[in-house]
N, C-alpha and C positions, 0 to 999 in steps of 0.2 A: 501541761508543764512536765517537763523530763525528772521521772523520779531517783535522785541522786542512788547510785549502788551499794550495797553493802559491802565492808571487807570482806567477808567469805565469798560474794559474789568479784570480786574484783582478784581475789589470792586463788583462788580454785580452780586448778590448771584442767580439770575435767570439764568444768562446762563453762563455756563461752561466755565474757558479761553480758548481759541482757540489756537491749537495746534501751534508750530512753526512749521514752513519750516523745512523738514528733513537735521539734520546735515550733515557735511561728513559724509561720512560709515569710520566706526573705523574697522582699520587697523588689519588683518586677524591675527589667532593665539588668544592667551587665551588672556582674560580680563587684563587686566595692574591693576594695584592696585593705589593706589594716593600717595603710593612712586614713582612709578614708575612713575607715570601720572607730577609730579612734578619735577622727573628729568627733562623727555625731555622740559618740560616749560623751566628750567636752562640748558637743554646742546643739546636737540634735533635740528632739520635741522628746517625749515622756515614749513614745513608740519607737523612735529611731533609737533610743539611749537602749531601751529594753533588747531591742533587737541586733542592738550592735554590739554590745555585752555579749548577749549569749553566743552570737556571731565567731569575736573572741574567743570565748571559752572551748568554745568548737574546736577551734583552729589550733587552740593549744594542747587541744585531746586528741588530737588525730595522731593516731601510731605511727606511722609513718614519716609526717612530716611535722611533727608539731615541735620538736624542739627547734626547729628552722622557725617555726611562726614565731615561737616564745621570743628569741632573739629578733626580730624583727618586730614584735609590738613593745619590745623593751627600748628599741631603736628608735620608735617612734614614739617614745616618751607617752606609751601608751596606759605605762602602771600607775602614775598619777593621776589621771581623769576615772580610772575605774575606783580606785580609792574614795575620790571624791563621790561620787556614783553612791559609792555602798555606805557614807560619812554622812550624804545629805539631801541623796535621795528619793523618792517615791518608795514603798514597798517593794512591789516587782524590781524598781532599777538597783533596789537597795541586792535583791535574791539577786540578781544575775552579773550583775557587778562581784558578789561574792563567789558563784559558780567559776567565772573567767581568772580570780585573782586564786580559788585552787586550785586550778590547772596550771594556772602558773607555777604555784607553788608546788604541786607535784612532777613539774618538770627543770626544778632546782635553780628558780628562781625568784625564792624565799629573798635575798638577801635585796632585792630592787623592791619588793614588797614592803621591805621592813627601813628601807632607807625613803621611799617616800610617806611613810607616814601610817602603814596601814594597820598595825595594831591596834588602836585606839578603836576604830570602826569593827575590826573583826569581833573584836571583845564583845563588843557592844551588840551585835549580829550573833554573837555565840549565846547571849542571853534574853536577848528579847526579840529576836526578829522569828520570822514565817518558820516550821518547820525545815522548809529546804536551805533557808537560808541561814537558819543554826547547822544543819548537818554541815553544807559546803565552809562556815565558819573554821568551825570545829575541823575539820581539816587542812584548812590551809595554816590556822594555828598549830597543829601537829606535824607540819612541814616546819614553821616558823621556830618552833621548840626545840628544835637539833641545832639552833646557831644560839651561842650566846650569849652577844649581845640582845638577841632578838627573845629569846628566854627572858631575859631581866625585864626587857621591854612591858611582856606579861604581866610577869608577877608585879609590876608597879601600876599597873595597869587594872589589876584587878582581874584578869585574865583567868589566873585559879580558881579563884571564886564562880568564874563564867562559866568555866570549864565543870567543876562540882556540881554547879548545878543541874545541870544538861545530861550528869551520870542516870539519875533516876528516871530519868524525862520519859522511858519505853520507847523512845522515838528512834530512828536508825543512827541520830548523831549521837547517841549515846556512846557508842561502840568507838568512834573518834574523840569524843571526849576523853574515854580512857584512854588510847593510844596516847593522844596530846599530855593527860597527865603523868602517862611512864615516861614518853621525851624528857618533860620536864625535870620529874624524880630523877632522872640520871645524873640532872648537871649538879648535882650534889645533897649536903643536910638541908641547906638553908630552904630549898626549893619542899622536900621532902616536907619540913617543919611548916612552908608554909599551905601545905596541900592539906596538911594532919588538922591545921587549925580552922580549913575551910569546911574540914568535915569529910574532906575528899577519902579520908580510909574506911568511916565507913560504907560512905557511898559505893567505894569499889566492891568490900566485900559483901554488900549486899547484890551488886551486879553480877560478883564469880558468880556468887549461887542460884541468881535467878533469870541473867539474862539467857539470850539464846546461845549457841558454840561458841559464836566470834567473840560476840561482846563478855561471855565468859574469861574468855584466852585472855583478849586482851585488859581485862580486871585484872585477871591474876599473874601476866608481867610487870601492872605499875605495883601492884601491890610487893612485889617482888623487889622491887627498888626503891620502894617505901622498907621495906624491912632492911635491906639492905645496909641503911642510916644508924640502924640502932640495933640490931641481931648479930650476936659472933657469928662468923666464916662458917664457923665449922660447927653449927649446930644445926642437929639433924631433921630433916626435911620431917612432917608429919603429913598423913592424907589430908588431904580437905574434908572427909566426911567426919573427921575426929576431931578438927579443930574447932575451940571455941567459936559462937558466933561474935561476940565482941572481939574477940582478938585475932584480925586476919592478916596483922604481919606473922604470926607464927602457924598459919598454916601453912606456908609456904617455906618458911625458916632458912632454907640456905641461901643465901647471898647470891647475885644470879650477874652472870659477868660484864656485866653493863649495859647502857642503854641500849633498846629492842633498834634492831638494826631494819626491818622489816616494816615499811611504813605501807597505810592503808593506798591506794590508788585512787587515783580519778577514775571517772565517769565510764569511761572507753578504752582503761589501762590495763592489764595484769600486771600484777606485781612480785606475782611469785605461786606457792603452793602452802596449803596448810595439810593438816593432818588430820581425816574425821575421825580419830577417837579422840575418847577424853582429854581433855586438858594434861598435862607431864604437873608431876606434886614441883618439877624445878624447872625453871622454863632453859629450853637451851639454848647452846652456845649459838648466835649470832652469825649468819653466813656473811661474809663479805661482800659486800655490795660495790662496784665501781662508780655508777650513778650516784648514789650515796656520798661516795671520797669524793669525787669532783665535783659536787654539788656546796661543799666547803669549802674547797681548794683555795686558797688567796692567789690575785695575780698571778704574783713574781712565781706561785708553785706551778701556777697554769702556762705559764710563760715560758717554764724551765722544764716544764713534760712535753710542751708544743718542742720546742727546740730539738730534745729527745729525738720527734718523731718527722724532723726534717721541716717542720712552720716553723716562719719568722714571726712573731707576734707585732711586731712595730707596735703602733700604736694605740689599739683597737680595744673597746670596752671588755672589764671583764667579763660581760653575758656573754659577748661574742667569741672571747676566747675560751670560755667556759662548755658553750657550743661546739665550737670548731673539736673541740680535744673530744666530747664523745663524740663528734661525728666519725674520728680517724680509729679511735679504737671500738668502735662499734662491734661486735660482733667477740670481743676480747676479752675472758672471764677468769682474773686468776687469782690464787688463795690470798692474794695481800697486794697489796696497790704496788708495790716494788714486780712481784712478779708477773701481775697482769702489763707495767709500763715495759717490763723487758721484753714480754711476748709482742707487745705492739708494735717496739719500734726492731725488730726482728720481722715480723710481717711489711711495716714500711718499707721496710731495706729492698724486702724481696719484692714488694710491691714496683718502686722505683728501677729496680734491674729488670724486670722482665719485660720493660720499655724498652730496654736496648738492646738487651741482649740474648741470643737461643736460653732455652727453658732449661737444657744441659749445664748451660752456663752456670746458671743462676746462684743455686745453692752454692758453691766453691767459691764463687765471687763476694755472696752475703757474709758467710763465713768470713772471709778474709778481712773486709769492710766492719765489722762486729768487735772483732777483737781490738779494736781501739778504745781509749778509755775515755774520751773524750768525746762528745755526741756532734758537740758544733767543728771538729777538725772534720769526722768523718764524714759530713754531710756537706761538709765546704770541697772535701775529696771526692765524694762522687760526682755533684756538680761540676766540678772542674774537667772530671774525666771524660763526663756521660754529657752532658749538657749546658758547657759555659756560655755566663753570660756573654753579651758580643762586646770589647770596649768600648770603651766611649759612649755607653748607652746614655740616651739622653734621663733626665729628670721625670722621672713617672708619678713621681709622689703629687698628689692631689688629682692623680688623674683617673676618671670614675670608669670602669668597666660593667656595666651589665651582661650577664650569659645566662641564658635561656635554656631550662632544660624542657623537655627532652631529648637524648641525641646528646648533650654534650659531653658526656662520660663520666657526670657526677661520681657514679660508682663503680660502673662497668670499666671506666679508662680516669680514673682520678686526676693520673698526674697531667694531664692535658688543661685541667683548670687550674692545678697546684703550680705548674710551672707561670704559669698567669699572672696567679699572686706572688709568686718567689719575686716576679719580677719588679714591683714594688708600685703596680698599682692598686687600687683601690674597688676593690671588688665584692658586687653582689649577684648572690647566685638567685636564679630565681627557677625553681621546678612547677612546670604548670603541667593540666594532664596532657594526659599522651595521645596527637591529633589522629592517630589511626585507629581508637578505642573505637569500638561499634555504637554506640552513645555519644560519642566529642560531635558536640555544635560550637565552631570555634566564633558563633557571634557572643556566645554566654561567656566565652572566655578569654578572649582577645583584651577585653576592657583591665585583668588583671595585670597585662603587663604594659599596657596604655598608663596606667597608672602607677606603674614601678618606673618604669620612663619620665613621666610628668614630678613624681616624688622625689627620686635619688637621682636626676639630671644627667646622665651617664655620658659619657665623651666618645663613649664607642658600645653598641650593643653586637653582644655574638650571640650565633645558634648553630647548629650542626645537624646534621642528618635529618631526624624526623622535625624536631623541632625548630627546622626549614621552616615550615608552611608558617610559625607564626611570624618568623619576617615579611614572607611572600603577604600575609596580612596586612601588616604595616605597610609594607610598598602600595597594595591598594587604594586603602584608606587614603596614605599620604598622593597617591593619582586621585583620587577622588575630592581631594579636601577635606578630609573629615579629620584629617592628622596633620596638625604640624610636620614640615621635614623637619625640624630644627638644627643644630647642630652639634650632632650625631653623628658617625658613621657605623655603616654596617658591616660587620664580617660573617659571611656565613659559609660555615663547611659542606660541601657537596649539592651541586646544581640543583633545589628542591624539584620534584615533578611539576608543584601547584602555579610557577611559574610560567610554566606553559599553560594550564588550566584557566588560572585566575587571571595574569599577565597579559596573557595570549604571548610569550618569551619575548616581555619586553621589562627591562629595569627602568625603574625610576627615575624620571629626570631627576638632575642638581641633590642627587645625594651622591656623597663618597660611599663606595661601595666596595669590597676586599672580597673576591668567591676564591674557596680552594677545592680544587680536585684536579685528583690524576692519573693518568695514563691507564692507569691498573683499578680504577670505578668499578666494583664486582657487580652492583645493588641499581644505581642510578648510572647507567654507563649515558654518555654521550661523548662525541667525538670532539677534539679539539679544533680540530675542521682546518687547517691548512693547505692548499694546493702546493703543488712544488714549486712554482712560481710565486709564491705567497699571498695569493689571492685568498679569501676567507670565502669561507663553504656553508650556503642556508644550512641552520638546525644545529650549529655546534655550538662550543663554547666561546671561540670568539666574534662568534657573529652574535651571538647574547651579548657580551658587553659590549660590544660598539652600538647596541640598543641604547646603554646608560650615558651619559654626558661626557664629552672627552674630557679627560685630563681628570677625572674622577672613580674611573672603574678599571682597576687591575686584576688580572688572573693568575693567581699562584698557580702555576702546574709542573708538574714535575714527569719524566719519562723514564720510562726501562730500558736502559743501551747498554751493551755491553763496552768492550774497549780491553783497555788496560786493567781495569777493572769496572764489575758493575756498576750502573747508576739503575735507583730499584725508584721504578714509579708509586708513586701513593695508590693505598685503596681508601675504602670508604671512611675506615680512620686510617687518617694520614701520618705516618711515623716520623716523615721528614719534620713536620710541625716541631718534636722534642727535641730536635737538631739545630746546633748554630743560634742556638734562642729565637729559634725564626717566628714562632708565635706570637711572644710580647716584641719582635719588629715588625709581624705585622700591624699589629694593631698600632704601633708610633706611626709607620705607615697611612693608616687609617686615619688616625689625627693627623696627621701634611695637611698641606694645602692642596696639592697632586699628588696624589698615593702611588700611580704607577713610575713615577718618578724618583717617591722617596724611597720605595723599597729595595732596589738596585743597586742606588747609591750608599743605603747600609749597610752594601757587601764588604765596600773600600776597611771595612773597623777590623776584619780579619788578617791585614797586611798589620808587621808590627810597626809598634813606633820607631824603633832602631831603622828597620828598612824607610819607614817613609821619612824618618830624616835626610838618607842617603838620596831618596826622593826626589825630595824638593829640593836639594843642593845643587843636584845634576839640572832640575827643570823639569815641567809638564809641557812645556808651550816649546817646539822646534825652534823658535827662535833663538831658546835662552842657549840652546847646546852651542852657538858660534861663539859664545866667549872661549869656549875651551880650543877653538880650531887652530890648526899649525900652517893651513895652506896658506897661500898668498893672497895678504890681505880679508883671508877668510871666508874668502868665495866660493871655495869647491873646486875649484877649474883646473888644479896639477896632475899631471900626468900622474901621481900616483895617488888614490882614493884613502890609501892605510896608513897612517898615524902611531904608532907606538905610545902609550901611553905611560909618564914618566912614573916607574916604582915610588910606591909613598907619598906620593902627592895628593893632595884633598879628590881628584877627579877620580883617582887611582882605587883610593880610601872607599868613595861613594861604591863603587861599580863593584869592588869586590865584597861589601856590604852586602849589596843587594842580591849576590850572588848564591852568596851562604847566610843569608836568611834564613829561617823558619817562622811559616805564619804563628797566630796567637792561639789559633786551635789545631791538634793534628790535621796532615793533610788526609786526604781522600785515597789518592795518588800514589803510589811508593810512599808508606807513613812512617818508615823508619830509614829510609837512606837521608843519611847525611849531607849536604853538599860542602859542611863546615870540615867533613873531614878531609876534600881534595887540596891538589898544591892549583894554584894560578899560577902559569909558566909567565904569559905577559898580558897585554891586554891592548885592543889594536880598535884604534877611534874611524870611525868612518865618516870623511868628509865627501858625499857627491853633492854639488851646489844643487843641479839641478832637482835631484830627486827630494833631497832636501824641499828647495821651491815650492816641489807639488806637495808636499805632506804639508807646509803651511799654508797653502791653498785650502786644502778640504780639512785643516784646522780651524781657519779664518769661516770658513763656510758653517761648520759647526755649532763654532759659538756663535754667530748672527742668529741661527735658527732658533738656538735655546735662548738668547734674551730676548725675540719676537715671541716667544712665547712663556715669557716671564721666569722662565727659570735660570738658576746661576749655571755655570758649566763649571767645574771643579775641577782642576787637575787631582790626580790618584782616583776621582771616580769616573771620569769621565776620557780622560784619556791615561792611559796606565803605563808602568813600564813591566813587559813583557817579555819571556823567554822562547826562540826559535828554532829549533833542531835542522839545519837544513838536509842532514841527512849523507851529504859529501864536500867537499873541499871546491870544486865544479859548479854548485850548486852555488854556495856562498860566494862565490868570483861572479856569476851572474847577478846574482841579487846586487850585490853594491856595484855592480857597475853599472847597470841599467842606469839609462841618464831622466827619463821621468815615473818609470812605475818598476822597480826593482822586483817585487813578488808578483806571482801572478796566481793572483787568488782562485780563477776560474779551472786554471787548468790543472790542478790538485787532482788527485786519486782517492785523498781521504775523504770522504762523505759520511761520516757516522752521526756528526749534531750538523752536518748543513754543509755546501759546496763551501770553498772559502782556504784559508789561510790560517792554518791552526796556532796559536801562542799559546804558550802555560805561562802562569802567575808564578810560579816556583820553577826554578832550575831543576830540584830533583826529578821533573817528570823527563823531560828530554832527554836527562843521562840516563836515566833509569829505561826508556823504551828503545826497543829495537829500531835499527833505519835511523836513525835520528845523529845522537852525537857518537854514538860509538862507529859509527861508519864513519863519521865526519873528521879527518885527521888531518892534518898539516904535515909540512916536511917536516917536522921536528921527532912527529912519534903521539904529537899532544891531539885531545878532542879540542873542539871546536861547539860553541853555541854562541846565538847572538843575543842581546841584549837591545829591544825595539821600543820607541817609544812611538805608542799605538793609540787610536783615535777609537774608542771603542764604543761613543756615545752611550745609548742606552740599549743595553743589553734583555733578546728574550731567550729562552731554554731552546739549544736547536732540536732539529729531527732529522732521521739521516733523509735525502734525497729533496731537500728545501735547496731551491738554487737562488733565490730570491730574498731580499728583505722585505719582511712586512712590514705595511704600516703601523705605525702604533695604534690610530684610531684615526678613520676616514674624514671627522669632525674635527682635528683640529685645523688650527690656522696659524702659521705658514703647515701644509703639509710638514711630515716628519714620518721616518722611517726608520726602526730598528738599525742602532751603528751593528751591532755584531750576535752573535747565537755564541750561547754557555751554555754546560754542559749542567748545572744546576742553578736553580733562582735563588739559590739562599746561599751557595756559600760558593762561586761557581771558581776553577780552577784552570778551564781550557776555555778561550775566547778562540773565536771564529769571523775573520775581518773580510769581506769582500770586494773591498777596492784596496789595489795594493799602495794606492796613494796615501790610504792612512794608516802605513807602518814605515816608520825610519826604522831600519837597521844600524843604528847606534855606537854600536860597540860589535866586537868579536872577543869571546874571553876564551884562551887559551887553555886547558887545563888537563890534568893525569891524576 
């Protein structure tokens, strides 16, 4: 049996606490979870409850991770079953029920202790149970004695009396005993009066004098606040060696500035340091303790210092939010709860910039971002700036996220989960160890997130980098039958090795599956593998997912090209992920019914709503443009192709709309030209019947293929209206006159994202780049750009010297091939079309 620590042993920063007594050995077969470990507490045999108890208690004394457990066996409604445990018992379940409920209580979750019931049983354990099982009491009571309502609890309870008696006891709870009765003494006379009558002053003063250092000290702080009650302020401190023995409020005599802020620890805790000389005749001033304040904290304060620090609390219990706030100012110690919340959410700030921006940057930007006085503007400000959401984001609330540490950047890259949560699902983190420890057997530990799975029903599980391999597990298992696939998908950051290990570089049928990595792989490099022809190449990455089920397994990948400006490929942590909210759209993604499908289409949310009004006015579908025609009868067929389009008219209205647009997040592109500040000279409609004809041919073609294969075709995502530089006035007179293929995609010069026929989503890129509209000039003196409505199906990231469209995935049925190559998957800006059949030239807009 592990024998509970002393406070000196637990405060004494020089030597390490000394290990317990080896537990039982836990019972053969995979790890139990603290669902599980909670059950058998409520239904297991007299072995399972002992062992699952102290299990618990473990779990909640682990440095490391144990205030993540505490929160999680609170979640699991796991404090009422241990209560009951130590209420009604066996002996042993009665001791270890109490070991596990003060650990709890020493990880400041006194307050779920005291709301299911647990005073009554501790009391009772404080005075008549096993020696360990009064020590661990008697502690979790001196936890429970800094809140108070839980204080009164006590004292009605008889609790004082428990406590009193336990002083004299020589046994190591003695020394918590008296902790527990200074707690108490602090919350006023009435408490003070009723220690006095339980005897509890002499008691203590018999312990200053005779126990050992600790349980000395802590005698003569309760006693301290026992005088406190009834000794003027200001009368003068005497030695201990001088004072009466009957009278030990006045050895102490000065009034001591209130309750001992320094509580004893658990098992496996430090809690701080003491002092090995004697006892001080006055005990001092109280350091401030953080864990302490937020261990009291109500809600709406914990909710309002989250806010502080960039979390939204939504809904979420107070253990969890209790949690979550030390988790963010961990490592953050300042002289008073005001000035530690300022240092914190001062570190958040910088924490959140250095996601975006050079390291130079950083401080002048935090600064700047700081002086606001208002925590939820500034935080809505950087957001908006650094990482807005995408509109139209669908409904995430009740949707459960599981993320797997190791590898996801718990600590190391926070805001990679934080942005997760902002985004308004429902998320639990789960840290398991780490599979490349020289010791990891991932069958002893695979079962724990088998069972965080099976528990919390997750709608989407992520993992990243190392803690890869426990997906690549689950993928097994679920080849194997030993795992439900359920329905779940999975996201996992960077191609794990064990896939080819374990796999043999095969995914799992009939799961949705999301892998990201890119171009710039420093750790796990593997090639994307495309030929120039767009045939797929053994051992890359997308010859990996075409392993997994079509219409199920998408590849985030991102490339480094230069241009107009950079596009920067992902490394091992991918930065694009922080961008465009691309993260919580993968994971909506994940949940489709076809992820490689819906995540493309989530691009269309960055056009605004102003422009796709103008949109859908004009039409998606080639057909709808002949309401607007002037030729005869509206067939295309007069001798002249050019239209003038009448000032201020709705058609007029639309085009110049869409002109001088601006997306809903900066562009990439020229991010500060304007197009709203040019004049529109005129604007000139283009009727050729014929070429017309062909662009609703491999219209018509299009969408057949996407309803053979169950999906909708959407005008704005699926076919777009587009902007075209053609570079000269020569050029543009070819293009609309060609009578069935006006561009001609192939025989282009520009190869940077893939052979083809370049369009931008924004005008400002065409005016902005050289060759384009400023060479493009009319008789007039004016530029020239077109305005195309372009069949763009489903778009992958090009690469330069791609002449071909690849398939999407060999597996489906009707075949189907890539409509066009973008220059980014998440937010992309330049589309690249290689049949010039599917771009009408539209319009010509005039402008200076």
């Amino acid at each position: 049996m592990p024998k509970p620590l002393s406070i000196e042993e637990l405060i004494k920063p020089a030597e390490p606490a000394a290990a317990p007594a080896a537990a039982p050995a836990a019972a053969p077969g995979k790890k139990l979870s603290i669902e599980d470990l909670v059950a058998r507490v409520r239904d297991g045999d007299t072995d399972e409850k002992v062992a699952a108890a102290e299990e618990l208690g473990d779990l909640a004394a682990d440095a490391a991770d144990g205030a993540e457990a505490c929160a999680e066996i609170v979640q699991a409604d796991g404090v009422r079953p241990l209560v009951d445990l130590a209420r009604n018992g066996s002996g042993m379940e009665k001791q270890w029920a109490a070991y596990a409920l003060s650990e709890l209580s020493a990880r400041d979750f006194s307050s779920s202790i005291f709301e299911a019931g647990g005073i009554g049983p501790l009391v009772k354990l404080a005075r008549s149970g096993g020696e360990d099982a009064m020590e661990w009491a008697a502690q979790a009571l001196g936890y429970l004695a800094r809140l108070a309502d839980a204080s009164e609890a006590i004292k009605e309870a008889d609790g004082v009396g428990a406590l009193v008696e336990l002083v004299p006891s020589g046994t190591a709870g003695a020394q918590f005993a008296a902790w527990a009765l200074g707690n108490l003494a602090g919350h006023g006379p009435d408490y003070c009066t009723a220690i006095r009558q339980a005897g509890g002053e002499q008691a203590l003063a018999e312990l200053s004098r005779t126990g050992d250092k600790t349980a000395k000290k802590y005698a003569e702080k309760a006693l301290v606040k026992l005088s406190s009650a009834t000794a003027p302020a200001a009368a003068p401190a005497a030695a201990p060696a001088a004072a009466p023995a009957a009278a030990p409020a006045s050895v102490l005599g000065k009034k001591a500035p209130g309750p001992s802020q320094l509580a004893p620890g658990s098992k496996k805790q430090n809690m701080g340091s003491a002092s090995s000389a004697a006892a001080p005749s006055i005990a001092p001033a109280a350091r401030f303790s953080v864990k302490e304040h937020v261990g009291v904290m109500s809600s709406a304060d914990l909710a309002r210092a989250l806010a502080k620090l960039g979390f939204t609390a939504n809904a979420l219990e107070e253990c969890v939010l209790r949690a979550k706030l030390l988790e963010i100012i961990d490592g953050v110690e300042g002289s008073d709860w005001a000035t530690t919340l300022k240092q914190a959410t001062e570190r958040a700030v910088r924490s959140f910039l250095e996601q975006f921006l050079p390291s130079r940057s950083v401080p002048s930007r935090a600064a700047k971002a700081l002086t606001s006085q208002d925590p939820a503007k500034m935080w809505q400000g950087l957001i908006s700036e650094f990482c807005p959401p995408a509109p139209g984001q669908p409904d995430r609330r009740g949707k459960k996220v599981l993320a797997v540490g190791p590898g996801f950047g718990f600590l190391k890259n926070p805001e990679q989960i934080r942005i997760v949560e902002r985004a308004g699902f429902e998320v639990k983190r789960l840290l398991c160890p780490d599979p490349e420890a020289a010791d990891f057997e991932m069958a002893n530990e695979i079962g724990a997130v088998v069972a965080a799975i099976e528990s919390f029903k997750p709608d989407a599980v992520l993992c990243a980098s190392r803690g890869g391999a426990y997906m690549v597990e689950l993928w097994r298992m679920m080849e194997a039958g030993q795992f439900s696939k359920g329905d779940f998908g999975c996201l996992m950051i960077n191609a794990h090795p064990d896939i080819d290990r374990v796999l043999y570089s095969k995914l799992p049928k009939d799961v949705r599956i999301v892998l990201v990595q890119g171009s710039e792989e420093e750790i796990w490099r593997r090639a994307r593998g495309y030929g120039s022809m767009g045939q797929v190449e053994a051992g890359s990455l997308e010859a990996l997912m075409r392993t997994g089920s079509p219409g199920l397994c998408y590849l985030y990948h991102t490339v480094e090209k230069g241009g107009m400006r950079q596009r920067k490929g992902d490394k091992h942590i991918p930065a694009s992920l922080m961008h465009d909210d691309c993260l919580p759209r993968l994971i909506d993604a994940l949940l489709a019914e076809k992820p490689p499908f819906a995540f493309p289409a989530s691009c269309a949310a960055f056009t605004s709503e102003a422009r796709r009004a103008h949109e859908r006015f004009l039409g998606f579908e080639p057909r709808s443009l002949r309401r607007f025609w002037a030729s005869e009868e509206r067939k295309g067929r007069d001798a002249t192709m050019r239209f003038r389009v009448t000032e201020g008219s709705d058609e007029y209205k639309a085009v110049v709309g869409i002109f001088q647009a601006e997306p809903t997040v900066a562009r990439f592109y020229a991010p500060h030209s304007k197009t709203a500040s040019l004049d529109v000279a005129y604007i000139e409609r283009v009727e050729n019947g014929n070429l017309h004809e062909s662009t609703d041919v491999g219209y018509g073609n299009h969408h057949s293929t996407f309803q053979k294969l169950g999906v909708d075709f959407v005008g704005g995502v699926h076919t777009r209206w587009l902007f075209h530089g053609a570079g000269s006035a020569e050029v543009v007179e070819a293009i609309i006159d060609n009578p069935t293929n006006g561009f001609q995609p192939m025989a282009t010069e520009r190869a940077l994202w893939g052979q083809g026929t370049y369009c931008a989503r924004d005008a400002a890129y065409p005016w902005q780049l050289n060759n384009c509209c400023k060479t493009c000039i009319d008789g007039e003196g004016n530029m020239m750009v077109m305005l195309c409505l372009v069949v763009v199906g489903v778009p992958t990231v090009g690469e330069e010297g791609l002449r071909n469209m690849p398939k999407i995935h060999e597996g489906l049925v009707p075949k189907m091939r890539y409509g066009s190559f973008v220059d980014s998957p998440a937010n992309p800006e330049m589309f690249v079309v290689q049949n010039g059949a599917d771009i009408y030239p539209a319009y010509i807009i005039h402008f200076s």
